[in-house]
C-alpha atoms as an extended CHARMM CRD file, in Angstrom:
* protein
*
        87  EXT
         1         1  UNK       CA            -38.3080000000      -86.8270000000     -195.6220000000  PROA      1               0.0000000000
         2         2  UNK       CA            -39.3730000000      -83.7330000000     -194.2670000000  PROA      2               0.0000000000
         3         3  UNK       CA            -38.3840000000      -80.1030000000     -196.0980000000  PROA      3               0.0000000000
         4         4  UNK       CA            -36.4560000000      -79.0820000000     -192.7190000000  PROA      4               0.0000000000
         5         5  UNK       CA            -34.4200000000      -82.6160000000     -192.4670000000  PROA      5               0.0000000000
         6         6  UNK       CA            -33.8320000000      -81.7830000000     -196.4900000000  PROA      6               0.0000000000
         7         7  UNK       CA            -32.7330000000      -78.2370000000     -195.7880000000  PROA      7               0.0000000000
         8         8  UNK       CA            -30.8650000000      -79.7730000000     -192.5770000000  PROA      8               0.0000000000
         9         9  UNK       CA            -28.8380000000      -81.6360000000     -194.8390000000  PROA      9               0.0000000000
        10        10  UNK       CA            -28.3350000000      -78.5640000000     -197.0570000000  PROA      10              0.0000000000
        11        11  UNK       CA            -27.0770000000      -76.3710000000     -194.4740000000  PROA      11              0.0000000000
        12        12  UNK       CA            -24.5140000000      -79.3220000000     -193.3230000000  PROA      12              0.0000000000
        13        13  UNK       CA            -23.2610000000      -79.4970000000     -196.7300000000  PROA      13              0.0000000000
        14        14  UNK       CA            -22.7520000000      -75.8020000000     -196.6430000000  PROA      14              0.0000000000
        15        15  UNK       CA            -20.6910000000      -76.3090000000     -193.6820000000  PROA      15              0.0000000000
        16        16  UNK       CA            -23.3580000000      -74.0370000000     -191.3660000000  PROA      16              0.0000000000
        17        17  UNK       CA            -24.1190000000      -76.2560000000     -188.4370000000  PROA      17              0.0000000000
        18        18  UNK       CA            -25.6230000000      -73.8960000000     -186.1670000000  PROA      18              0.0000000000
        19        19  UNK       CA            -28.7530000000      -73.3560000000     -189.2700000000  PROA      19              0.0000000000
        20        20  UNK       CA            -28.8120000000      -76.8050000000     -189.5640000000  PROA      20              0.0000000000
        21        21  UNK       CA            -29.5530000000      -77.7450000000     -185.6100000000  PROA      21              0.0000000000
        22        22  UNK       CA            -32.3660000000      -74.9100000000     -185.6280000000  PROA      22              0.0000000000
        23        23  UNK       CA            -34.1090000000      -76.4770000000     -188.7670000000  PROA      23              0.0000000000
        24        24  UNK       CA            -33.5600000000      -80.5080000000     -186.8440000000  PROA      24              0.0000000000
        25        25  UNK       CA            -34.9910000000      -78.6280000000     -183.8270000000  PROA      25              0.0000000000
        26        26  UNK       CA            -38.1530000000      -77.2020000000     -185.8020000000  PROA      26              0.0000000000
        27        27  UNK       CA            -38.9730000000      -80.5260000000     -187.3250000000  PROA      27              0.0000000000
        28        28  UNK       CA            -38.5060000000      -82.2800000000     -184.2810000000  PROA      28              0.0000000000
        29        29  UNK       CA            -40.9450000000      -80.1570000000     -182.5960000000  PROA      29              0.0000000000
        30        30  UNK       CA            -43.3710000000      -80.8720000000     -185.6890000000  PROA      30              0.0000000000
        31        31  UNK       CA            -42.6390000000      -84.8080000000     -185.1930000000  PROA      31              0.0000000000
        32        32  UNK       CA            -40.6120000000      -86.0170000000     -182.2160000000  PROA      32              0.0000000000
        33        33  UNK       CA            -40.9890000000      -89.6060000000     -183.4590000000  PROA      33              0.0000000000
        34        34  UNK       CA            -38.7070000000      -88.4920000000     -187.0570000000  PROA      34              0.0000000000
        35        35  UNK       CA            -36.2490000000      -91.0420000000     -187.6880000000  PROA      35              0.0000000000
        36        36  UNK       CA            -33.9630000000      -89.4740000000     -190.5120000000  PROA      36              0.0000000000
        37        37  UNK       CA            -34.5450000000      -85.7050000000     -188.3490000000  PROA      37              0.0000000000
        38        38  UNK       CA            -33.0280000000      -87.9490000000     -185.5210000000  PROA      38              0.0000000000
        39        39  UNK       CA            -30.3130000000      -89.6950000000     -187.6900000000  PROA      39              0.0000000000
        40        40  UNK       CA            -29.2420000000      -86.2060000000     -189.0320000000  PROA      40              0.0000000000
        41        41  UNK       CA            -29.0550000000      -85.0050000000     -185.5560000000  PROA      41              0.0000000000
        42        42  UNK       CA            -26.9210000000      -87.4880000000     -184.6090000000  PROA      42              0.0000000000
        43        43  UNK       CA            -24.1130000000      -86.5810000000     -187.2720000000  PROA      43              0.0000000000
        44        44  UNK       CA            -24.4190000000      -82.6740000000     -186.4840000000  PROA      44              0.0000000000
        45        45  UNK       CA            -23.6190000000      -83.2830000000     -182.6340000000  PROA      45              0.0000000000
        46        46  UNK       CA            -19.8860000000      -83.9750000000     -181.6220000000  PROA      46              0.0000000000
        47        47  UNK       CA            -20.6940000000      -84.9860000000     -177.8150000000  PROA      47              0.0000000000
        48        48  UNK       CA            -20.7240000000      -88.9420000000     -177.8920000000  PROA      48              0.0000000000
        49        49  UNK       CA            -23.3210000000      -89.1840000000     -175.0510000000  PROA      49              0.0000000000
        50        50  UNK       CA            -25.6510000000      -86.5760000000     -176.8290000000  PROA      50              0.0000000000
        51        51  UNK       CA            -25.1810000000      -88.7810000000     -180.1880000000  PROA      51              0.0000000000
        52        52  UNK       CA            -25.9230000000      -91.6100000000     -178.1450000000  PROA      52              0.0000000000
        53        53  UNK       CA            -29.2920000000      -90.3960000000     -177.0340000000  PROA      53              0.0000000000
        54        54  UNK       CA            -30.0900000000      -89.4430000000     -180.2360000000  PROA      54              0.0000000000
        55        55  UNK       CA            -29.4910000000      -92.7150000000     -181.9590000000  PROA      55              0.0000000000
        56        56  UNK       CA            -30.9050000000      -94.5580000000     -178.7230000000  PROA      56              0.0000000000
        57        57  UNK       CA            -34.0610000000      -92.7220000000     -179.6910000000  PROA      57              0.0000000000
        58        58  UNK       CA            -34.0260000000      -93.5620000000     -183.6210000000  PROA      58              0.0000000000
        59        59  UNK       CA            -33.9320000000      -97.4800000000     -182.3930000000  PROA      59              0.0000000000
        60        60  UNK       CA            -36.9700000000      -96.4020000000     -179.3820000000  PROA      60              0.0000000000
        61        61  UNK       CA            -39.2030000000      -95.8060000000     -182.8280000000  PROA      61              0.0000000000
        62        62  UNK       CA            -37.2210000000      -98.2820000000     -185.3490000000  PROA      62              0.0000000000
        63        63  UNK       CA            -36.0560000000     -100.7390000000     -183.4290000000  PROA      63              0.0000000000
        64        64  UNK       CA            -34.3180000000     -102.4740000000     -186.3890000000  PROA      64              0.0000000000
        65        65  UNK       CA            -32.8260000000      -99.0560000000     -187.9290000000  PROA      65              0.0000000000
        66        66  UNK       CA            -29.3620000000     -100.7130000000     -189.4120000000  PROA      66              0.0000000000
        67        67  UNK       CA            -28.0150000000      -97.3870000000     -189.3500000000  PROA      67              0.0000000000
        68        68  UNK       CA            -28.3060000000      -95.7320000000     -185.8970000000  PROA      68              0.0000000000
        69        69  UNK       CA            -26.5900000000      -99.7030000000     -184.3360000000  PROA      69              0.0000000000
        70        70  UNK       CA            -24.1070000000      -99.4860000000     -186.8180000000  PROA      70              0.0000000000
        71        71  UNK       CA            -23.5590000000      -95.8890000000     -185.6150000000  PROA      71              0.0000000000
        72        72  UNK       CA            -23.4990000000      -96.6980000000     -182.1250000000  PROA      72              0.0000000000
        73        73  UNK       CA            -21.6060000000     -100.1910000000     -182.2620000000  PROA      73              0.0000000000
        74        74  UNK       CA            -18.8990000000      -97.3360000000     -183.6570000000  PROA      74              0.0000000000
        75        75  UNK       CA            -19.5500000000      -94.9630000000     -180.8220000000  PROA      75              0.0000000000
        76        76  UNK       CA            -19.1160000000      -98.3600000000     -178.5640000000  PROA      76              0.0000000000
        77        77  UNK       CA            -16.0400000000      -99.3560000000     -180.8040000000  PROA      77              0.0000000000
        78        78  UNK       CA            -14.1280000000      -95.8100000000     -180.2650000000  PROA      78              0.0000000000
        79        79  UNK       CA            -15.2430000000      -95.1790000000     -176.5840000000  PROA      79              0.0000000000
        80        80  UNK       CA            -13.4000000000      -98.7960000000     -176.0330000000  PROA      80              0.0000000000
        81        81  UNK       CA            -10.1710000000      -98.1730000000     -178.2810000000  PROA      81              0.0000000000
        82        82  UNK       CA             -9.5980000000      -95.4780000000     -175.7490000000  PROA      82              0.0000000000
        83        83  UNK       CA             -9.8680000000      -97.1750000000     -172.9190000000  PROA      83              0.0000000000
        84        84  UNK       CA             -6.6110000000      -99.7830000000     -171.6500000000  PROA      84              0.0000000000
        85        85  UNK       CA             -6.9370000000     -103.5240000000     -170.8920000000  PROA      85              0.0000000000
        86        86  UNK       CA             -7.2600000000     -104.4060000000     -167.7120000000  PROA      86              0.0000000000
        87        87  UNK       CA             -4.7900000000     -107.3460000000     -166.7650000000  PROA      87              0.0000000000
């Protein structure tokens, strides 16, 4: 894992989000293809399409990354809990 990804994580922990998208953004520059840079990036945003991008791309490098589908099969889980039946 890469020492910005690790010091991502760090920063979330710490509860500074804003440090930790700046260090995501710096190793994604390095690497654009980083799957756990991605996968971290995914947890920092709160916009479901955004986090949907993001995991889209982990599974455009990793195409059998068990954690990004089990992420979005959630994403596609809540977006449908909030949305009524139609008869």
């Amino acid at each position: 894992m890469h020492p910005f990804v690790e010091s991502a994580i760090e920063a979330i922990n710490q509860g500074d989000k804003n440090k930790a998208l700046g260090l995501l953004k710096q190793a994604l520059t390095a690497n654009p293809n980083d799957v756990d840079a991605w996968l971290v990036l995914a947890t920092v945003i709160d916009n479901p399409e955004r986090k949907r991008q993001c995991l889209n791309r982990v599974l455009a490098i990793d195409p059998v990354n068990q954690l990004a589908r089990a992420e979005l099969f959630e994403l596609d889980r809540v977006t449908l809990d909030g949305i009524p039946l139609s008869n």
